[in-house]
N, C-alpha and C positions, 0 to 999 in steps of 0.2 A: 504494500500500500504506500503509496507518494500523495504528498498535499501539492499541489499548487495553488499560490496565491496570486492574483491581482489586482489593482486598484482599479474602480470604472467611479466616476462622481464622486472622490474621498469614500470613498467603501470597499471595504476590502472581500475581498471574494477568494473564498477557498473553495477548492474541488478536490475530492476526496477520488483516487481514479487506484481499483484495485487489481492488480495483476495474479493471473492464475495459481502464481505460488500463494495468494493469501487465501485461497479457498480449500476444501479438505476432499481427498478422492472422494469418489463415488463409494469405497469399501469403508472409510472413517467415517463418512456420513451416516450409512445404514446402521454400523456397530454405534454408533452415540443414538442413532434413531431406536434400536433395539433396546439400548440401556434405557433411556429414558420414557420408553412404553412400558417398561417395567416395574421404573422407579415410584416409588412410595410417595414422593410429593409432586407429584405429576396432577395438571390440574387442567384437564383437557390439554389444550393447546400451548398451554404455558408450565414456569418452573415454580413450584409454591415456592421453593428455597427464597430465589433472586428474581422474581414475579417477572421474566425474559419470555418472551416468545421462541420456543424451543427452534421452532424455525428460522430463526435468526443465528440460534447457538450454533445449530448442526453443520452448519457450511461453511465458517470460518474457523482458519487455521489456531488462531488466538484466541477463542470460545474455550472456557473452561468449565466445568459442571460445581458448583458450590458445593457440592459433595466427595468430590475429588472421584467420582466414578470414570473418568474418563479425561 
């Protein structure tokens, strides 16, 4: 992940532009997707723990489970 910033009318503008290293195979995605259809504070679509949209968790390399499951 790289930021770029620029200025347009004194306001600064960052872009947040993510490259393929920062997202998680296809195989780290399903084992966090498994762990967490499993897990005890699972609350439909999100994390009880860290109240995250699991779907958010599961595809980034930097996503860590507040459980340390994964």
């Amino acid at each position: 992940m790289r930021v770029e910033e620029s200025v347009e009318n004194g306001i600064i503008i960052r872009n947040v532009i993510y490259e393929d290293v920062d997202f998680c195979t296809e195989q780290e995605k399903s084992t966090r997707v498994d762990t967490c259809s499993m897990c005890e504070y699972r609350k439909e679509d999100s994390c009880g723990k860290c109240h995250c949209l699991l779907a958010s968790l599961h595809g980034f390399k930097t996503s860590k489970c507040p459980e340390n499951k994964w």
